[in-house]
DSSP file (Angstrom, degrees, kcal/mol; ACC not computed):
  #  RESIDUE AA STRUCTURE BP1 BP2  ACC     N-H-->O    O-->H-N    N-H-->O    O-->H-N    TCO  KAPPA ALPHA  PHI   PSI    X-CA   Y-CA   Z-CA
    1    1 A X              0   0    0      0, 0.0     4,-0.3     0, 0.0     5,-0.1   0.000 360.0 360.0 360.0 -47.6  100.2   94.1   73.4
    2    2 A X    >>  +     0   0    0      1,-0.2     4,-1.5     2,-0.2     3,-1.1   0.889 360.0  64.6 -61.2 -39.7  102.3   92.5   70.8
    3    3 A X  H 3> S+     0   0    0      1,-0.2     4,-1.0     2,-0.1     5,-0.3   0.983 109.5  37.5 -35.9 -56.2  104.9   95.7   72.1
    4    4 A X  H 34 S+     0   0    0      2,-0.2    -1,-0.2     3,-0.2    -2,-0.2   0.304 109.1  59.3-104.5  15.3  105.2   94.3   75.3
    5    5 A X  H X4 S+     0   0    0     -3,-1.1     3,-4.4    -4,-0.3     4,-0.5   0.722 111.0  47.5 -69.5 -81.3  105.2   90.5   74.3
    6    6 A X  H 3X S+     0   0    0     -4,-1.5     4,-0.7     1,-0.3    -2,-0.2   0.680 117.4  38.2 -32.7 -21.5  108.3   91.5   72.3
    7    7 A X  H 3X S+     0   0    0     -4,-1.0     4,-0.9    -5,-0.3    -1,-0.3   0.744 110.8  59.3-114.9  -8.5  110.0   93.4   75.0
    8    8 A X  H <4 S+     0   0    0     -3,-4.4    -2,-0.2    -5,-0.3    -1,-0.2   0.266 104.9  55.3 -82.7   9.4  108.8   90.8   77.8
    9    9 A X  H  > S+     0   0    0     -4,-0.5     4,-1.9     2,-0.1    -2,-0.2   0.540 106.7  47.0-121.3 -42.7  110.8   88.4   75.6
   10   10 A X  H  X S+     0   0    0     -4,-0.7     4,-0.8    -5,-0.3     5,-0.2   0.954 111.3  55.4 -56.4 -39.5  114.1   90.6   75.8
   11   11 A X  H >X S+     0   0    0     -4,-0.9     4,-2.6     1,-0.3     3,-0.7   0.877 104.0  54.4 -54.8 -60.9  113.5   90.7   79.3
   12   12 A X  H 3> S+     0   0    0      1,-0.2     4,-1.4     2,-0.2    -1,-0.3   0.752 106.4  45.5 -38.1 -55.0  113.4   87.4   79.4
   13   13 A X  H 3X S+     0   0    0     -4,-1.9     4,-0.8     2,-0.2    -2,-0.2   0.408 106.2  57.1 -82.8   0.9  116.5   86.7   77.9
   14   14 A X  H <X S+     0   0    0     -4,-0.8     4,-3.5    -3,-0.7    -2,-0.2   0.713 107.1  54.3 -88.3 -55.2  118.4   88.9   79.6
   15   15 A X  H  X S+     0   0    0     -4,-2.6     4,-2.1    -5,-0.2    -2,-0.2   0.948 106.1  45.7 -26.6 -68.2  117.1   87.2   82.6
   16   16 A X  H >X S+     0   0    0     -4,-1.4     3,-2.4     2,-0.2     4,-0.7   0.921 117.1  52.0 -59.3 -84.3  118.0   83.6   81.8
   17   17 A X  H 3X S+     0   0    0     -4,-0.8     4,-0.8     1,-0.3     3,-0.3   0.509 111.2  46.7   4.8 -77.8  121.7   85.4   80.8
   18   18 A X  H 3X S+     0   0    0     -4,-3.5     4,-1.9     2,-0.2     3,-0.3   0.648 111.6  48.6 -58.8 -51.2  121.9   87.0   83.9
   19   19 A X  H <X S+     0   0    0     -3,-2.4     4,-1.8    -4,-2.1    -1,-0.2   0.790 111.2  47.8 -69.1 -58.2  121.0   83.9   86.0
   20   20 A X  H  X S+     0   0    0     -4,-0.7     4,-2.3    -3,-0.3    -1,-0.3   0.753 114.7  46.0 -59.2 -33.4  123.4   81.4   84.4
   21   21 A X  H  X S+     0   0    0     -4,-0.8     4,-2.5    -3,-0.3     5,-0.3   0.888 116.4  50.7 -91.5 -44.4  126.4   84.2   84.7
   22   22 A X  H >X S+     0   0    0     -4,-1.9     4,-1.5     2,-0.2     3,-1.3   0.897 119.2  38.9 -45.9 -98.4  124.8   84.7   88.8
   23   23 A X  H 3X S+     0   0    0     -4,-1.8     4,-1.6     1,-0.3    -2,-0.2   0.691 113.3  49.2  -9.8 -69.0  125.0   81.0   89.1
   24   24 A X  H 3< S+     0   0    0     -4,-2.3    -1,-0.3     2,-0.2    -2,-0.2   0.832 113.1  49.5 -69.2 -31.4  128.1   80.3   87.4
   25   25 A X  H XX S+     0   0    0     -4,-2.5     3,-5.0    -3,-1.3     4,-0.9   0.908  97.3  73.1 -43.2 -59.4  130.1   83.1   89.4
   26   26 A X  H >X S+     0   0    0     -4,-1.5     3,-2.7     1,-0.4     4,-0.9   0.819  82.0  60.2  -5.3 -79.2  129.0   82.0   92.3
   27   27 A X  H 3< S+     0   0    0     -4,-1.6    -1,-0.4     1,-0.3    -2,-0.2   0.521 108.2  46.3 -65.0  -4.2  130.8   79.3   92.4
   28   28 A X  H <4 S+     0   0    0     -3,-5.0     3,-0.4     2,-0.1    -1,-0.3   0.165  98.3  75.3 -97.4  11.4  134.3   81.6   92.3
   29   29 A X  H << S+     0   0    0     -3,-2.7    -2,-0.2    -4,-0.9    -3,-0.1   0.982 105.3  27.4 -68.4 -54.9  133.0   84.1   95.0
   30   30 A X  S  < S+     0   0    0     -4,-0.9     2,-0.3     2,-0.1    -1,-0.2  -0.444  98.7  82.2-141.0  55.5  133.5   82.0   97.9
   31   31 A X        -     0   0    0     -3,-0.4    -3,-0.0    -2,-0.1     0, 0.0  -0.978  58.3-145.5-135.1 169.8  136.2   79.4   97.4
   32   32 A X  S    S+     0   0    0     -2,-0.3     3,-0.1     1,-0.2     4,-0.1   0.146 102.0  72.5-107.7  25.8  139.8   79.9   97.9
   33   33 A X    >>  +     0   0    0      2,-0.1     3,-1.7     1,-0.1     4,-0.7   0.423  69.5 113.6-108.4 -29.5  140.4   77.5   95.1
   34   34 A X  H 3> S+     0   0    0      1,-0.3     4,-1.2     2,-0.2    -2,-0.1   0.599  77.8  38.0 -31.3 -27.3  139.0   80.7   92.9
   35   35 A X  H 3> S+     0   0    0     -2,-0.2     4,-1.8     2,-0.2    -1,-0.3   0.924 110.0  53.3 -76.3 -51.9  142.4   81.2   91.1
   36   36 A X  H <> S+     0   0    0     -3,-1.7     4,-1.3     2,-0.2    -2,-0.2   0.862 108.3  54.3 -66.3 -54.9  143.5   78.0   90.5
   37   37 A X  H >X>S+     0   0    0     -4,-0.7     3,-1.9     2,-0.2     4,-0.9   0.950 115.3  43.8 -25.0 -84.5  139.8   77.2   88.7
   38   38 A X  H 3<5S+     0   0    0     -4,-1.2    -2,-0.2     1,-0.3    -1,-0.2   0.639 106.0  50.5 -28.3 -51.9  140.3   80.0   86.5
   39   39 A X  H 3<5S+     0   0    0     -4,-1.8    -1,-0.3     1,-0.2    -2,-0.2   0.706 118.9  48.6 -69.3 -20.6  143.7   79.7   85.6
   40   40 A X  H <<5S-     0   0    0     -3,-1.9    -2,-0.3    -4,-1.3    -1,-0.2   0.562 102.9-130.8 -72.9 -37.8  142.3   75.9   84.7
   41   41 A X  T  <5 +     0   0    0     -4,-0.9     2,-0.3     1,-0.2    -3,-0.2   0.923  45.6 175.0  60.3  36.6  139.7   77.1   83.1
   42   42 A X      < -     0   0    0     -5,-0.8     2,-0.9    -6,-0.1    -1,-0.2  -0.440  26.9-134.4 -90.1 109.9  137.7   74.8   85.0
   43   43 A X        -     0   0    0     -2,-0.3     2,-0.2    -3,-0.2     3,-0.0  -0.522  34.1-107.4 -83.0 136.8  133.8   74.6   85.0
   44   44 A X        -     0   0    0     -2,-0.9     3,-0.1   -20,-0.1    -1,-0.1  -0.313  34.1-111.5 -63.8 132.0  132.3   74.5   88.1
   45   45 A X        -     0   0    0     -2,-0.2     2,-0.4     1,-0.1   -18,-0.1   0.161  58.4 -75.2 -53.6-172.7  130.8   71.0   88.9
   46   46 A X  S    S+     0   0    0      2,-0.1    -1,-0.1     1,-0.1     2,-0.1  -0.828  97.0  66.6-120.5 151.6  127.0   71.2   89.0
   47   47 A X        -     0   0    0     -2,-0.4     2,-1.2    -3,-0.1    -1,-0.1   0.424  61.1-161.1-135.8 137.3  124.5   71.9   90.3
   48   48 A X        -     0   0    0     -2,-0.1     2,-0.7    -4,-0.0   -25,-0.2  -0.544   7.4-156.9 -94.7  74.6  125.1   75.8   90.0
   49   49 A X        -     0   0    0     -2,-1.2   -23,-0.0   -26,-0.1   -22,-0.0  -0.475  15.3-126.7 -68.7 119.5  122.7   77.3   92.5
   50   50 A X        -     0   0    0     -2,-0.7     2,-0.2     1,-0.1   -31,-0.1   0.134  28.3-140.6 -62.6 177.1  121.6   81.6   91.5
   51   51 A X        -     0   0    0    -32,-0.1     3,-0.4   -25,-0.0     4,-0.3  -0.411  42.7 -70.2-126.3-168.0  122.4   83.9   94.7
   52   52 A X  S  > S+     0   0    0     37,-1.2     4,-1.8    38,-1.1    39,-0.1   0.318 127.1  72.2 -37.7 -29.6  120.2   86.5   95.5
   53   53 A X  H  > S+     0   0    0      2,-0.2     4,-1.6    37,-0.2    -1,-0.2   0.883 103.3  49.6 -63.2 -51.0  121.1   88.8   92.5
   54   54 A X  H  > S+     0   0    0     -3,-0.4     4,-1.1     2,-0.2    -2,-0.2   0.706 106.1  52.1 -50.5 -43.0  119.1   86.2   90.5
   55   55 A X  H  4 S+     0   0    0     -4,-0.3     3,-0.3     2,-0.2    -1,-0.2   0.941 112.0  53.2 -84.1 -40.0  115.9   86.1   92.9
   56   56 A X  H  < S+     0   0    0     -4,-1.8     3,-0.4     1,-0.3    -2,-0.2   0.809 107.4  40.4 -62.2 -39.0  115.9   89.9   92.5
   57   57 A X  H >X S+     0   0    0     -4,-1.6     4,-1.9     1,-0.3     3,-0.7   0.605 107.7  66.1 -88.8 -12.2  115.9   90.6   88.8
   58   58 A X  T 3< S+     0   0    0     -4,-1.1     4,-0.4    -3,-0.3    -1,-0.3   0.221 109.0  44.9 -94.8  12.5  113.1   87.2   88.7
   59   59 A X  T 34 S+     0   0    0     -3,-0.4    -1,-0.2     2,-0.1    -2,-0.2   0.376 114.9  43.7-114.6   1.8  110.8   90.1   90.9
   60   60 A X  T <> S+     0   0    0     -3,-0.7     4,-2.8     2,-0.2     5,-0.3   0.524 116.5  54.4-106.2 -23.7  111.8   93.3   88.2
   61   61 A X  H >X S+     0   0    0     -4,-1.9     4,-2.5     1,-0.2     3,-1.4   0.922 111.1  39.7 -72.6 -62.9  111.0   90.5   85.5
   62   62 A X  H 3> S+     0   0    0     -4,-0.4     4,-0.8     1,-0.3    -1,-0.2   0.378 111.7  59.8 -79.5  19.4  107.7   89.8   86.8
   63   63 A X  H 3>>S+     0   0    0     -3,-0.2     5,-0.8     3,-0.2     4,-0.5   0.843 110.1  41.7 -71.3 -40.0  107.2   93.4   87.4
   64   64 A X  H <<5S+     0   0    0     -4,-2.8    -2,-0.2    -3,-1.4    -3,-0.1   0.771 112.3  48.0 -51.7 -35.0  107.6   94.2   83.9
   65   65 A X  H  <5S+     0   0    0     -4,-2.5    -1,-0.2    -5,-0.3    -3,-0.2   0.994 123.6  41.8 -75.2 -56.2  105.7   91.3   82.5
   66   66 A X  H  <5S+     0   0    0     -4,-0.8    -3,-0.2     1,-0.2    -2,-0.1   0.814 132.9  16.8 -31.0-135.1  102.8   92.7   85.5
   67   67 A X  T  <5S-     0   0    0     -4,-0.5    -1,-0.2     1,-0.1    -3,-0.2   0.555  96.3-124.3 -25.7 -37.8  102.8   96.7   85.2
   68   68 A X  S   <S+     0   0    0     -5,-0.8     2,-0.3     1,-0.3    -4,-0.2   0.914  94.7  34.2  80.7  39.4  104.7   96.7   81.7
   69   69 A X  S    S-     0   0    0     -6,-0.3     2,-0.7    -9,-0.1    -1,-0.3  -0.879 107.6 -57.5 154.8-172.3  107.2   99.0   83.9
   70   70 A X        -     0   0    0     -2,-0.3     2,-1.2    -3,-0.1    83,-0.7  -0.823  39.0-170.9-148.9  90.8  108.6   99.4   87.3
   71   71 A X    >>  -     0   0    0     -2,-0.7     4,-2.2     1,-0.2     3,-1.5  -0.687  12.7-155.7-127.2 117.8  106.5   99.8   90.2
   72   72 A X  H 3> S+     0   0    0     -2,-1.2     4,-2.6     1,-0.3    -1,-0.2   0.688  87.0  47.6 -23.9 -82.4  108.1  100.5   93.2
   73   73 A X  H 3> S+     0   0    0      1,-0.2     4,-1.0     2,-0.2    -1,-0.3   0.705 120.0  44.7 -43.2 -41.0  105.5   99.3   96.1
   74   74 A X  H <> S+     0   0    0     -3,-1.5     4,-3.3     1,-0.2     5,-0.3   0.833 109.6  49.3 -72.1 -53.8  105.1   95.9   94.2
   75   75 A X  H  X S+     0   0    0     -4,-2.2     4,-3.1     1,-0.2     5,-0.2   0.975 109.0  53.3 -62.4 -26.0  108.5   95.2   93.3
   76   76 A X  H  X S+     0   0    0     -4,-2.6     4,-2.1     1,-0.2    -1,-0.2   0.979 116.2  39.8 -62.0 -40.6  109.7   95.8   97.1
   77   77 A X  H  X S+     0   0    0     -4,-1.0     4,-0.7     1,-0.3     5,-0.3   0.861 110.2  61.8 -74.8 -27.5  106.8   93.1   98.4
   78   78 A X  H >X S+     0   0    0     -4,-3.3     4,-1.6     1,-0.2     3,-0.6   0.945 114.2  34.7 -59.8 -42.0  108.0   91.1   95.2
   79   79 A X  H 3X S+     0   0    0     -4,-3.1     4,-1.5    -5,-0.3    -2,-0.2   0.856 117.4  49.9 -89.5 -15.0  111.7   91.0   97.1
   80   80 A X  H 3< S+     0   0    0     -4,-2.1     4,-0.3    -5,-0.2    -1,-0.2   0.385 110.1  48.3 -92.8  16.2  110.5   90.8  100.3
   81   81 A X  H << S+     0   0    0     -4,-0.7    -2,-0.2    -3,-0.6    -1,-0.1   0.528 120.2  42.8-112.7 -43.9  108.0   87.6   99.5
   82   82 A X  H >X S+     0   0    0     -4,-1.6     3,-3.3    -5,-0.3     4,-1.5   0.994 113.8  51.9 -73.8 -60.4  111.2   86.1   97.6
   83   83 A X  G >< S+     0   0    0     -4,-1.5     3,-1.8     1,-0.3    -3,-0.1   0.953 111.7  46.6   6.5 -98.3  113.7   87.2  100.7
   84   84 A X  G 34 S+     0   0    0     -4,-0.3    -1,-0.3    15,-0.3     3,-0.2   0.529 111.9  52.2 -49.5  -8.6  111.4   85.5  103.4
   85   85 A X  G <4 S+     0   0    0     -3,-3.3     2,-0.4     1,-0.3    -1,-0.2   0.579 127.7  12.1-104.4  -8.8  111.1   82.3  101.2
   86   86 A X    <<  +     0   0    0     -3,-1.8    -1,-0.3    -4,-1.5     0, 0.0  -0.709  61.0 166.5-131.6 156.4  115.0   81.7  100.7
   87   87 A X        +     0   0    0     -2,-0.4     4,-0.2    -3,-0.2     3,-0.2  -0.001  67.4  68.6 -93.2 -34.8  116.7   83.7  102.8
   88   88 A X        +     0   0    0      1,-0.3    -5,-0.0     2,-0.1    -2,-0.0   0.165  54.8 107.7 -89.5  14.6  120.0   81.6  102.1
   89   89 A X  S    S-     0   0    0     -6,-0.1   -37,-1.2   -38,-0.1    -1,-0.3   0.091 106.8 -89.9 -89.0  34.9  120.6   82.6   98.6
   90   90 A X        -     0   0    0     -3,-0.2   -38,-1.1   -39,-0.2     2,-0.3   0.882  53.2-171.7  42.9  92.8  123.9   84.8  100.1
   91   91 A X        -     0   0    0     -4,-0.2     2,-0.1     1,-0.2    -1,-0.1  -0.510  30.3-114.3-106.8 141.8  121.8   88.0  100.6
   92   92 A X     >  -     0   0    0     -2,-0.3     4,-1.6     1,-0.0    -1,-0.2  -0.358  38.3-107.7 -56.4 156.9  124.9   91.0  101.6
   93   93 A X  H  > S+     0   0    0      2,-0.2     4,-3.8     1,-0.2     5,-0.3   0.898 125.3  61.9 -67.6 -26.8  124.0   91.8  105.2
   94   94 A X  H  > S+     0   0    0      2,-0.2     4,-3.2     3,-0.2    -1,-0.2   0.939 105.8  45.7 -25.5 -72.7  122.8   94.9  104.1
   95   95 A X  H  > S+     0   0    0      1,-0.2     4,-1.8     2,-0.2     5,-0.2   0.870 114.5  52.2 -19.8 -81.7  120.1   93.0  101.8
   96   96 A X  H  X S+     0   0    0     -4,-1.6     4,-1.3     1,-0.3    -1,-0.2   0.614 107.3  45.0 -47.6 -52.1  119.4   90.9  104.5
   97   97 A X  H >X S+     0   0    0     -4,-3.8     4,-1.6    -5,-0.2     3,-1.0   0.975 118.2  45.2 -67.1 -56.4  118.8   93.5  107.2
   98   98 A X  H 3X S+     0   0    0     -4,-3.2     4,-2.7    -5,-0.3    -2,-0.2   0.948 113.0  47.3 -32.4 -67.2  116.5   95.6  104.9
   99   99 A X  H 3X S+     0   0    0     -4,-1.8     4,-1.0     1,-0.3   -15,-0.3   0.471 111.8  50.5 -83.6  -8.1  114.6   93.0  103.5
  100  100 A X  H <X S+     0   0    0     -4,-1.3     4,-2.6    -3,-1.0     3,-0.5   0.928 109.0  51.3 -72.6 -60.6  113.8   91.2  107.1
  101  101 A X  H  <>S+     0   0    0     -4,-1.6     5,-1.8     1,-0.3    -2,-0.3   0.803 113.4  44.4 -68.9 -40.7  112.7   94.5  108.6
  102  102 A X  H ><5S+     0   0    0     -4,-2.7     3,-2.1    -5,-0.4    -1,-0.3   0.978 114.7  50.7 -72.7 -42.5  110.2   94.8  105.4
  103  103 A X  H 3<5S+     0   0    0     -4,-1.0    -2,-0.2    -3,-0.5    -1,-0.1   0.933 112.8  48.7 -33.9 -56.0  109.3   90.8  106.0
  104  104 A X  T 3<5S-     0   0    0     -4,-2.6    -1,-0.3     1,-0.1    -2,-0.2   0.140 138.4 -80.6 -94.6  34.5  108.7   91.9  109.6
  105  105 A X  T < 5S+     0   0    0     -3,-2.1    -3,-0.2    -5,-0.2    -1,-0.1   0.017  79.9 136.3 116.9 -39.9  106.2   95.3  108.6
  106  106 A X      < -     0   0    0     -5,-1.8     2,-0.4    -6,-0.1    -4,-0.1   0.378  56.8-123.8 -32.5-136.5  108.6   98.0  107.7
  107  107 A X     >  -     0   0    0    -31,-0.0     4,-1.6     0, 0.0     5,-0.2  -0.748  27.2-121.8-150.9 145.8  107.7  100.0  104.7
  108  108 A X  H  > S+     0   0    0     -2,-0.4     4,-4.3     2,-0.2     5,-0.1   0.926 107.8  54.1 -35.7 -64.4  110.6   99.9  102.0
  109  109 A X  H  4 S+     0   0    0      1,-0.2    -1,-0.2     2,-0.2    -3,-0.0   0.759 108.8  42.2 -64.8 -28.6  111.2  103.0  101.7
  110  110 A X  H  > S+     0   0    0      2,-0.2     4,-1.4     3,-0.2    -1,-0.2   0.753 123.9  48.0 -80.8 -31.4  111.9  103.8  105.6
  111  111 A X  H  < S+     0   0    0     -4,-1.6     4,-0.4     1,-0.2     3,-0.2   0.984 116.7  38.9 -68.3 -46.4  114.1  100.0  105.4
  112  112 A X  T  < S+     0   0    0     -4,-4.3     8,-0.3    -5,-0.2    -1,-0.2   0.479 105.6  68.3 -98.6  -8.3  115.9  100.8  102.4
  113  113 A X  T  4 S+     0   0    0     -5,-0.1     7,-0.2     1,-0.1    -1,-0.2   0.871  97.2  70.0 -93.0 -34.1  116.5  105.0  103.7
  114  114 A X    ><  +     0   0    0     -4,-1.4     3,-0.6    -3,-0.2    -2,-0.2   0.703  69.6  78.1  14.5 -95.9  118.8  103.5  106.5
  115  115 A X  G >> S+     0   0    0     -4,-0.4     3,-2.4     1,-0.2     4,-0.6  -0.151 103.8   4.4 -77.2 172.9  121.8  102.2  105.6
  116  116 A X  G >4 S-     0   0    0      1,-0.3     3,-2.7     2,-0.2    -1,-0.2   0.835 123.6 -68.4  29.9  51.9  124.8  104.3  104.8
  117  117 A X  G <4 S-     0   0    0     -3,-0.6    -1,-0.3     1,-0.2    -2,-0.2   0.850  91.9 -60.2  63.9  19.0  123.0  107.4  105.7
  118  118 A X  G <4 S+     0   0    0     -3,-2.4    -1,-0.2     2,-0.1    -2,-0.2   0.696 108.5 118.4  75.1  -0.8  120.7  107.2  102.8
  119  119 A X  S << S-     0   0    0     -3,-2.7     2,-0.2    -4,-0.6    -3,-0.1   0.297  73.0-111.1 -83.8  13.7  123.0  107.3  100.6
  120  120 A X        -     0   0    0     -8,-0.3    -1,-0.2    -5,-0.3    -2,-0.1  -0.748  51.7 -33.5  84.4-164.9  122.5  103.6   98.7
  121  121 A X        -     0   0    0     -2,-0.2     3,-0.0     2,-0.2     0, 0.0  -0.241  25.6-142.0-106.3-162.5  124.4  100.7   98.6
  122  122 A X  S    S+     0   0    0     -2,-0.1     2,-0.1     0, 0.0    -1,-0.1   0.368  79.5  62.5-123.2   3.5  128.0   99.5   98.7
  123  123 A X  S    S-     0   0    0      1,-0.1    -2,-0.2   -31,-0.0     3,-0.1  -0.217  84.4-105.1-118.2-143.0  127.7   96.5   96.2
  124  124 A X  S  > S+     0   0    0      1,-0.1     4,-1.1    -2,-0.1    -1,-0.1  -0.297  74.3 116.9-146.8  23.1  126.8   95.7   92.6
  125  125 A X  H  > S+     0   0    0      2,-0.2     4,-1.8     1,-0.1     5,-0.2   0.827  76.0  56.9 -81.1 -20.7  123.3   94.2   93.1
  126  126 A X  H  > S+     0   0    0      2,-0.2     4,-1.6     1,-0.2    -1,-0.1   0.945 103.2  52.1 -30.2 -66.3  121.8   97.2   90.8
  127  127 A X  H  > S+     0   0    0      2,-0.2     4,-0.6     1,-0.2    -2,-0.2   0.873 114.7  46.6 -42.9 -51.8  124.0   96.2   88.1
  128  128 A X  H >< S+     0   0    0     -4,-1.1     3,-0.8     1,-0.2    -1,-0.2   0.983 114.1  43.1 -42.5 -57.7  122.5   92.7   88.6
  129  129 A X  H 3< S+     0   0    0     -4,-1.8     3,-0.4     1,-0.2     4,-0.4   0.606  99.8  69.4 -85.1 -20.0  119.1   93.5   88.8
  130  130 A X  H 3X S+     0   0    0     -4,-1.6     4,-2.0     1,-0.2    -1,-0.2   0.543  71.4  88.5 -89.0 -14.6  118.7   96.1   85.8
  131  131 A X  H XX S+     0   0    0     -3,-0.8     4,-2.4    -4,-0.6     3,-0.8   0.972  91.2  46.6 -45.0 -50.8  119.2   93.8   82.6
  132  132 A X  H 3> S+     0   0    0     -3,-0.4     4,-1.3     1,-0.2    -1,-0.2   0.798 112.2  52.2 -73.3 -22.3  115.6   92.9   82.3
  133  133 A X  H 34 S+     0   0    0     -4,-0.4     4,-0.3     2,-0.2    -1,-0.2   0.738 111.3  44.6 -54.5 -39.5  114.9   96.5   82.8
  134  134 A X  H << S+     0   0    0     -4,-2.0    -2,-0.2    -3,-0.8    -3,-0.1   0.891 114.4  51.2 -72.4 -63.7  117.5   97.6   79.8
  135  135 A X  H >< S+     0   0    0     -4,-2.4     3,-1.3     1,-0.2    -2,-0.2   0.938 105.7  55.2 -49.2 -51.9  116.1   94.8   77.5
  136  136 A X  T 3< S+     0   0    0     -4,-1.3    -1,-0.2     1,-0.3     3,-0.2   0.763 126.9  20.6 -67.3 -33.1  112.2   95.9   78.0
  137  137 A X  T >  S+     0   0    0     -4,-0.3     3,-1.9     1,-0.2    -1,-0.3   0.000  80.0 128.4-138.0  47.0  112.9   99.3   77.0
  138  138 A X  T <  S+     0   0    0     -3,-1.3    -1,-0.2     1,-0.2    -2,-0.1   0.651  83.2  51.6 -48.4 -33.6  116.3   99.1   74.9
  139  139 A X  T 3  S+     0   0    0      1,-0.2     2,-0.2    -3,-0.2    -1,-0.2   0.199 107.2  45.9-123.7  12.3  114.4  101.0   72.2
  140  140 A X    <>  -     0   0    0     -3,-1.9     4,-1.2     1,-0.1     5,-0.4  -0.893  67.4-176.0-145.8  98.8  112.7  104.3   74.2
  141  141 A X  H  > S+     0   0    0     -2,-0.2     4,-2.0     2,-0.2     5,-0.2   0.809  79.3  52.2 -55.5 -40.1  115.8  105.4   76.2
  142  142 A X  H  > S+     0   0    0      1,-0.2     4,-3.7     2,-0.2     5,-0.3   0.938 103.2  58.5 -73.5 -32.9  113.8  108.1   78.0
  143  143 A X  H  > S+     0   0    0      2,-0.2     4,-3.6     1,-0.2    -1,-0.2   0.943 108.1  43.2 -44.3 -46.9  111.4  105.7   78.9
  144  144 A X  H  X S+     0   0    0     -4,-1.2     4,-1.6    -7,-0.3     5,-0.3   0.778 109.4  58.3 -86.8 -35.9  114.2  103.5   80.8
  145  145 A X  H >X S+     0   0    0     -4,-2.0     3,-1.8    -5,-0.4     4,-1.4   0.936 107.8  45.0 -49.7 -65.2  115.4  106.4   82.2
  146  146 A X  H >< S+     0   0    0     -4,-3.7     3,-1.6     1,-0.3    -2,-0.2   0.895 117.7  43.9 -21.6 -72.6  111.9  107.1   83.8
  147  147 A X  H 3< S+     0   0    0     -4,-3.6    -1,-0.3     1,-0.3    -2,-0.2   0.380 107.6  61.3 -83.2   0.9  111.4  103.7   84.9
  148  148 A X  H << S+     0   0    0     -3,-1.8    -1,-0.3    -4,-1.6    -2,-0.2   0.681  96.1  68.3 -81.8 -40.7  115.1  103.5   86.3
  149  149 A X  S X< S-     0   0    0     -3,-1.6     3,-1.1    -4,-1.4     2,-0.4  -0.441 101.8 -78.3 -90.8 174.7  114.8  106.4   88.9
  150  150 A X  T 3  S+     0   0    0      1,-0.3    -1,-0.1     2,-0.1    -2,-0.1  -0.511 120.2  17.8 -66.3 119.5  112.9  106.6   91.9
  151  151 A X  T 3> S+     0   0    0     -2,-0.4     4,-1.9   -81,-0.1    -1,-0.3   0.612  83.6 132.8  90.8  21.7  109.3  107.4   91.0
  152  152 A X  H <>  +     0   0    0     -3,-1.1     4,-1.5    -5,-0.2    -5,-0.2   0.951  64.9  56.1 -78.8 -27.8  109.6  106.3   87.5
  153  153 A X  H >> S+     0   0    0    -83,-0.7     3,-1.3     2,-0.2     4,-0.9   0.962 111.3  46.8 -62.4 -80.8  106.6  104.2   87.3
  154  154 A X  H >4 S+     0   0    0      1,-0.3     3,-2.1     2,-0.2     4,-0.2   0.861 110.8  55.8 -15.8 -76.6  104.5  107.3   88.5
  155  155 A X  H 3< S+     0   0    0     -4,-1.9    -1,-0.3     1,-0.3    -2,-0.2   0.636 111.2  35.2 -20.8 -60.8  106.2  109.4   86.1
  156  156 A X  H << S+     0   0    0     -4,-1.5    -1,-0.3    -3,-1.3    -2,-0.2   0.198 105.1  63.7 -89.2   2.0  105.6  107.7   83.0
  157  157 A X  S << S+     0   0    0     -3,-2.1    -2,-0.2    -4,-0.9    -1,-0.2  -0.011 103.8  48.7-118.5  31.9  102.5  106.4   83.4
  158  158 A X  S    S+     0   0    0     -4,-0.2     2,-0.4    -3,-0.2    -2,-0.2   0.460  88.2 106.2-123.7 -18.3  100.9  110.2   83.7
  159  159 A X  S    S-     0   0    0      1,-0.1    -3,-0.0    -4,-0.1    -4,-0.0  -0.691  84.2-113.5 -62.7  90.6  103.0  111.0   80.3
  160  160 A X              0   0    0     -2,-0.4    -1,-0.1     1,-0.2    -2,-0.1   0.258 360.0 360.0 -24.2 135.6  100.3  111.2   77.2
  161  161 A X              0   0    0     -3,-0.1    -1,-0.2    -4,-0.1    -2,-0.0   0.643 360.0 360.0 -69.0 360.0  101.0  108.4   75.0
């Protein structure tokens, strides 16, 4: 237990990190001011609201803290529970369309096998979502590997200790 305090505490902080950098970006996505800020070196006035990126990795944190690892069927209802309660946290349309069709009954996997042929996405919300995933097992590489691919949960939790 004291293992998985300690890595629910990386997790954690990777989180918060993540959230403030979501937030604070944010505010250069979607002005046309975006240069001018920069070159200013300007902080963005407050209140600094997290997008979607944010809402996602707060359902892989509380998978981790929950499972101690990444399972699939939980995290999906975890995003589509978050999804259906904000919808406005500038979801891609992609997101958006997935994660309504799971709101409204779909299964994940048949929502999420869709777009682009099945191939995955086209953005950078992985990259978002995957700190607290990195932190929790920073110190068993094969481990995050497991829990990183599709079926890792499964995988590793049939794997003798």
């Amino acid at each position: 237990m004291a293992d998985h305090t300690a890595r629910l505490a990386r997790a954690r902080l990777s989180l918060e990190g993540l959230s403030v950098g979501d937030a604070f970006g944010r505010h250069f996505f979607y002005t046309p001011l975006r240069e001018m800020l920069v070159a200013n070196r300007a902080l963005p006035a407050p209140t600094w609201r997290y997008t979607d990126d944010t809402m996602m990795a707060l359902s892989v944190y509380e998978n981790l803290a929950h499972f101690q690892g990444i399972e699939q069927d939980d995290l999906a209802r975890r995003f589509a529970q978050r999804y259906a309660e904000d919808p406005s946290r500038a979801y891609g349309p992609t997101a958006a369309e997935i994660l309504q069709e799971m709101v409204d009954g779909t299964p994940w996997a048949d929502a999420a096998g869709k777009p682009f042929g099945g191939t995955g996405s086209m953005g950078n919300g992985s990259a978002m979502r995957v700190g607290p995933v990195g932190a929790y097992w920073r110190e068993r590489p094969p481990s995050l590997w497991r829990f990183a691919m599709p079926g890792g949960y499964a995988a590793e939790m049939s794997r003798p200790p």
